[in-house]
C-alpha positions as a LaTeX table, in Angstrom:
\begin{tabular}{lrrr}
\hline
Residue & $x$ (\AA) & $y$ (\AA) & $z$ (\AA) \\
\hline
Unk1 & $-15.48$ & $-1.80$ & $-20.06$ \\
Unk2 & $-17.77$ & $-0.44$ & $-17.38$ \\
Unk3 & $-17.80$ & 3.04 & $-16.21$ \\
Unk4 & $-17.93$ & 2.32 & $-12.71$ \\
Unk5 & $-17.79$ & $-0.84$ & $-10.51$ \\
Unk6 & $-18.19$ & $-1.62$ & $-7.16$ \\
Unk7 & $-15.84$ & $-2.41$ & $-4.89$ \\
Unk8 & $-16.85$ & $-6.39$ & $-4.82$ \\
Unk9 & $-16.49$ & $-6.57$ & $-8.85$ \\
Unk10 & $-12.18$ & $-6.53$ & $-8.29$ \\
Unk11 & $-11.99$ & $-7.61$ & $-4.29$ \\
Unk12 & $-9.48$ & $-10.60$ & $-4.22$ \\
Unk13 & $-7.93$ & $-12.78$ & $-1.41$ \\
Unk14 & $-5.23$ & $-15.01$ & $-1.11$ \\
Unk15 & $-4.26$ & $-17.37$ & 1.88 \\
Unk16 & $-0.71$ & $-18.75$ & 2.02 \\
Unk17 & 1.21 & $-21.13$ & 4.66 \\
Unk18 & 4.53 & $-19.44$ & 5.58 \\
Unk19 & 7.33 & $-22.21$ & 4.82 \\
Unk20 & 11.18 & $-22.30$ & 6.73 \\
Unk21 & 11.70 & $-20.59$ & 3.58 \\
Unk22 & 9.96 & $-17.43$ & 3.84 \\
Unk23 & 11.69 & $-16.77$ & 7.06 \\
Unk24 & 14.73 & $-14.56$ & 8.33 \\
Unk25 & 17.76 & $-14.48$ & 10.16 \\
Unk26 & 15.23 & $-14.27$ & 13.42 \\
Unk27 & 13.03 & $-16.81$ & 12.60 \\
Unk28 & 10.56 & $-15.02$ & 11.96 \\
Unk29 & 9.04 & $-14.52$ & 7.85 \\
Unk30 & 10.67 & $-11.93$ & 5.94 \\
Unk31 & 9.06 & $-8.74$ & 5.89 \\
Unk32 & 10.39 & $-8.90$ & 2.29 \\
Unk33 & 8.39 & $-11.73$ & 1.36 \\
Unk34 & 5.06 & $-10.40$ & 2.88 \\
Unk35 & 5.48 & $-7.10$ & 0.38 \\
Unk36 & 6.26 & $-8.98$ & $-2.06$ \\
Unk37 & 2.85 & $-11.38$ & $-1.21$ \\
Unk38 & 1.23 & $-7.27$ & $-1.09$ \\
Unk39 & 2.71 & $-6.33$ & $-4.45$ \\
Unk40 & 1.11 & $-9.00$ & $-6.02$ \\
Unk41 & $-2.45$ & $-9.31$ & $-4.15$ \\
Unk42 & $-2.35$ & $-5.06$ & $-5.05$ \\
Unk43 & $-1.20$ & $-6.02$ & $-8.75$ \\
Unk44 & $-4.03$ & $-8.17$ & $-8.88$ \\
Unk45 & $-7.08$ & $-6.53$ & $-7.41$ \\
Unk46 & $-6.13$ & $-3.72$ & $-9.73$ \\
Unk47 & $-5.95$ & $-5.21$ & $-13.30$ \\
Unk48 & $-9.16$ & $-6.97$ & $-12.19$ \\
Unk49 & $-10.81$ & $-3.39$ & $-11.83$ \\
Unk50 & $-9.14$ & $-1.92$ & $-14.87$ \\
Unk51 & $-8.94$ & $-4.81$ & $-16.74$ \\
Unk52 & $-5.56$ & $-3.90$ & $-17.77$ \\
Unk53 & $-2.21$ & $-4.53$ & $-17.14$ \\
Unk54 & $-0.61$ & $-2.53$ & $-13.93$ \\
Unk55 & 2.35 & $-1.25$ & $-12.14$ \\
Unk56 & 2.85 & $-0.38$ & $-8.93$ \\
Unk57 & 3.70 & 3.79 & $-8.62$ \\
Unk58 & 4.19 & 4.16 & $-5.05$ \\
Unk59 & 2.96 & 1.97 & $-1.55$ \\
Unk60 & 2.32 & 4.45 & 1.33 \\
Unk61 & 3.37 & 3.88 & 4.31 \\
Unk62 & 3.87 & $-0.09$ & 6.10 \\
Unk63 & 3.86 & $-0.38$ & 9.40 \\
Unk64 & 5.05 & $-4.37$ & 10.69 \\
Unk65 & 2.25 & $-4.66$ & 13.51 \\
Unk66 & 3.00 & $-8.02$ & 14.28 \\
Unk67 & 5.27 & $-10.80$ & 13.56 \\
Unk68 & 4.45 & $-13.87$ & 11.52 \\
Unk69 & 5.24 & $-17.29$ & 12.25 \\
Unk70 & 6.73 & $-20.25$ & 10.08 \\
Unk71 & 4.18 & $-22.57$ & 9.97 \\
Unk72 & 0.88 & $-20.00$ & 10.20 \\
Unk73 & $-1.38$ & $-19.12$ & 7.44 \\
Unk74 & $-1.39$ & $-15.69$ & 6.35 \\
Unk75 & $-4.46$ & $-13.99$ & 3.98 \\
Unk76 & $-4.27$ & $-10.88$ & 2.30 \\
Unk77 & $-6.99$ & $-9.12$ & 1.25 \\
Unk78 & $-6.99$ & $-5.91$ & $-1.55$ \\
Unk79 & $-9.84$ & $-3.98$ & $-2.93$ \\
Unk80 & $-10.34$ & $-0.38$ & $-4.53$ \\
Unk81 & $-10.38$ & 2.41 & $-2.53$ \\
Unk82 & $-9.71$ & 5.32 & $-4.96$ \\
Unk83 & $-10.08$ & 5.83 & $-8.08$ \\
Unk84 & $-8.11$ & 8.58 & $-10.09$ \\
Unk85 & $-7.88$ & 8.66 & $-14.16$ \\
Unk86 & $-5.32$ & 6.01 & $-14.58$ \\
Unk87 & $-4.35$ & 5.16 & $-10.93$ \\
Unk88 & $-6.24$ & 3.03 & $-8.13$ \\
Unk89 & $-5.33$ & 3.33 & $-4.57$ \\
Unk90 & $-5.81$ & $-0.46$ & $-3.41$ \\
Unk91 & $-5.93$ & $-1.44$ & 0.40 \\
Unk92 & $-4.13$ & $-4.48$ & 1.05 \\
Unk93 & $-4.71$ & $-6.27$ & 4.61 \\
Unk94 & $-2.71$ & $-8.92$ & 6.25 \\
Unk95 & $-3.60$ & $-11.44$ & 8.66 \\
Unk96 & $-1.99$ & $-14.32$ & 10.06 \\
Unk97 & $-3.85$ & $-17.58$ & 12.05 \\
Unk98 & $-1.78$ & $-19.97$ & 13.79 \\
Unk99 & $-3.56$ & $-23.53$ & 12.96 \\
Unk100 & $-3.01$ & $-25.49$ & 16.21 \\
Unk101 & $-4.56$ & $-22.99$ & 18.14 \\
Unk102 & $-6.78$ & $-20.54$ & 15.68 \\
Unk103 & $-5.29$ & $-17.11$ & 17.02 \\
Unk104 & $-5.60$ & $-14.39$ & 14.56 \\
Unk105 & $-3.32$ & $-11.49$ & 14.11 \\
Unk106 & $-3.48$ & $-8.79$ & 12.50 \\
Unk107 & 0.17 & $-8.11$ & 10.92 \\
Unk108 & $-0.37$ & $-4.89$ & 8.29 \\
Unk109 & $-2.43$ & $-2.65$ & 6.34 \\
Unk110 & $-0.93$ & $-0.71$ & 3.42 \\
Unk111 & $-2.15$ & 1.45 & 0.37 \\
Unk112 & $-0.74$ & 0.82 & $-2.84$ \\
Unk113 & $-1.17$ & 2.97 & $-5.40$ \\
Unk114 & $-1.32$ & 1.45 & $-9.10$ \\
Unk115 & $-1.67$ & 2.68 & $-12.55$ \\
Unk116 & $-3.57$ & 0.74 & $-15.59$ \\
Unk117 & $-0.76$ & 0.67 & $-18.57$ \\
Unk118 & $-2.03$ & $-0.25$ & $-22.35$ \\
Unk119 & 0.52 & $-2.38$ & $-24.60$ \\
Unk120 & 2.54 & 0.59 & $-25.22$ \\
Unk121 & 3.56 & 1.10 & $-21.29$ \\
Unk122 & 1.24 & 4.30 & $-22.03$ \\
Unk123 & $-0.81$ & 5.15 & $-19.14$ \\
Unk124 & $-4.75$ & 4.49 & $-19.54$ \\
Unk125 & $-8.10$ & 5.67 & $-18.26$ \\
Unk126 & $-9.77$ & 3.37 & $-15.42$ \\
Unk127 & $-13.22$ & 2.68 & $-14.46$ \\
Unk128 & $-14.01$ & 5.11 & $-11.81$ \\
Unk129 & $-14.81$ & 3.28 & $-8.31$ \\
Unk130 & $-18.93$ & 2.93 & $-7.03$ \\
Unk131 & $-19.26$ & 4.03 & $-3.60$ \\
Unk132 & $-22.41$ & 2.32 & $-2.03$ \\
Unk133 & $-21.74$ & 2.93 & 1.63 \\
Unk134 & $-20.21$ & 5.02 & 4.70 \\
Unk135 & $-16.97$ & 2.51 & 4.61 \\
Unk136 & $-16.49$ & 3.33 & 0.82 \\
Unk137 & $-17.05$ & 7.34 & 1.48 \\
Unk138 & $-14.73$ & 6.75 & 4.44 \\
Unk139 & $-11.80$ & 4.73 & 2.42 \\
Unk140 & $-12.11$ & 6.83 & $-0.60$ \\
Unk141 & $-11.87$ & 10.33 & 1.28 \\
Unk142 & $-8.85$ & 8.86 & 3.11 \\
Unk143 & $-7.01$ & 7.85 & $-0.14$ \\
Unk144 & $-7.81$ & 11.26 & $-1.31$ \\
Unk145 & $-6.30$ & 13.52 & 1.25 \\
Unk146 & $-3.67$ & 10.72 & 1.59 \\
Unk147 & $-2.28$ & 11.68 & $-1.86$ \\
Unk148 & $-2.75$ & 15.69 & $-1.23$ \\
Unk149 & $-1.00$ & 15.40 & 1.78 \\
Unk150 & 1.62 & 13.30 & $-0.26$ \\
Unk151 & 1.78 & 16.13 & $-2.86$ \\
Unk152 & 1.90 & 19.23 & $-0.33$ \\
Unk153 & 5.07 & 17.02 & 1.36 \\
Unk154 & 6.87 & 16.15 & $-1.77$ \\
Unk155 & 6.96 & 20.09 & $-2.78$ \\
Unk156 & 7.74 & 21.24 & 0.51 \\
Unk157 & 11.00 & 20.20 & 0.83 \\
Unk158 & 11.98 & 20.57 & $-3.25$ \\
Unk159 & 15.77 & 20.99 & $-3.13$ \\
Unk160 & 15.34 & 24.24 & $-5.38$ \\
Unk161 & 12.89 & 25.91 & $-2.54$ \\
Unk162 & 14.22 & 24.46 & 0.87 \\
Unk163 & 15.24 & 26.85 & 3.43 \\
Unk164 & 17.45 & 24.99 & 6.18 \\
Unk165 & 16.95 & 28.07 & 8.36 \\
Unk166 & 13.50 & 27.30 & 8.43 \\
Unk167 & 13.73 & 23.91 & 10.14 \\
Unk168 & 17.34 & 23.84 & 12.00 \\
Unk169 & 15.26 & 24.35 & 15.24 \\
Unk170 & 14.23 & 20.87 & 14.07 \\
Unk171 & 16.86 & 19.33 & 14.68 \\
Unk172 & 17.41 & 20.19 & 18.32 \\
Unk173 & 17.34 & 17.64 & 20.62 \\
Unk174 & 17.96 & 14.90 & 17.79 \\
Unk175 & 20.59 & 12.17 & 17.63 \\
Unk176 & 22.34 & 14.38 & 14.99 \\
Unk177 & 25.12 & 17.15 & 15.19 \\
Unk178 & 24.75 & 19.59 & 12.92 \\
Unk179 & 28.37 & 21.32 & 11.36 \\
Unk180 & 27.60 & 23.48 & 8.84 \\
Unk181 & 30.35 & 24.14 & 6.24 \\
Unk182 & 29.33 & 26.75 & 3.52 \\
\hline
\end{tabular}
C-alpha cells in the first residue's frame, strides 16, 4: 500500500437518471435516496484510497440547495479531502442536468467522514492524502478545523458539564417557553 496518494488515485463519479421511483410525496426525488446515492459514492471513493473496507462515522452537515427532478440525471462526485490515521473526510458533490434542455444545478455538497476497517471490524491505518495544490491546502485545512470545531461543540454541551444558566438568555425570543421545574 502506498504511503500517500493523490487526490486523483481514489476520485470517483457516478451519473444516475432519477426514475418515478426515487421520488416523494411532492414529486420531487427523495432526499433519502440522494444520501443514500452520497453514502455510497463516499463508501466508495474511500476504500479506493485505503484499499480497505469502510464505514461511514459521521456526514457533516447537508444542506438541500435545490430540488431534483424525475426524469434528470444527477452525478455525484467524491474525493479525499483529509486524511487522519484511520478516517478520510470525503467531499461528495451533487449535480443534476435536465436532458431536454441541458440546465445544470447544483443540488448539495456534503463531507463524509469514513474510517478504513480490517476483517476484524478493527479500525486500520490509511494512506495519508498528497496535497499538490492551493484547492487541496484549502479542502484539507477546512476538513481539519471542521472536525475541531466538531470536537470543541460535542464537549461543550456534555450533559455532566452543562450549565443552563449559562445559555437561558438563549432562548429569548425563541418559539419555546421555558417552565422550569426543579
Amino acid at each position: 500500500m502506498k504511503q500517500y496518494k493523490g487526490v486523483k488515485d481514489s476520485q470517483v463519479s457516478i451519473t444516475e437518471l432519477m426514475l418515478p421511483s426515487h421520488s416523494n410525496f411532492g414529486g420531487k426525488v427523495h432526499g433519502g435516496h440522494i444520501l443514500n446515492l452520497m453514502d455510497q459514492i463516499a463508501f466508495a471513493c474511500a476504500s479506493k484510497h485505503s484499499q480497505r473496507y469502510c464505514v461511514t462515522a459521521s456526514v457533516n452537515r447537508v444542506d438541500f440547495l435545490n430540488p431534483i427532478d424525475v426524469g434528470e440525471l444527477v452525478t455525484l462526485r467524491a474525493s479525499i479531502n483529509y486524511t487522519g490515521k484511520t478516517s478520510m473526510v470525503v467531499g461528495v458533490r451533487v449535480d443534476s442536468e435536465n436532458i431536454t434542455t441541458g440546465e445544470k444545478k447544483h443540488c448539495n455538497s456534503s463531507y463524509f467522514t469514513m474510517v478504513a476497517k480490517d476483517e476484524n471490524g478493527k479500525s486500520v491505518p490509511v494512506p495519508g492524502l498528497l496535497v499538490t495544490d492551493k484547492q487541496g491546502i484549502r479542502r484539507f485545512a477546512r476538513s481539519k478545523y471542521r472536525k475541531l470545531e466538531a470536537r470543541q461543540r460535542d464537549t461543550k454541551f456534555e450533559s455532566y458539564k452543562f450549565d443552563p444558566e449559562q445559555y437561558i438568555h438563549e432562548l429569548e425570543n425563541e418559539n419555546c417557553m421555558v417552565d422550569l421545574k426543579f
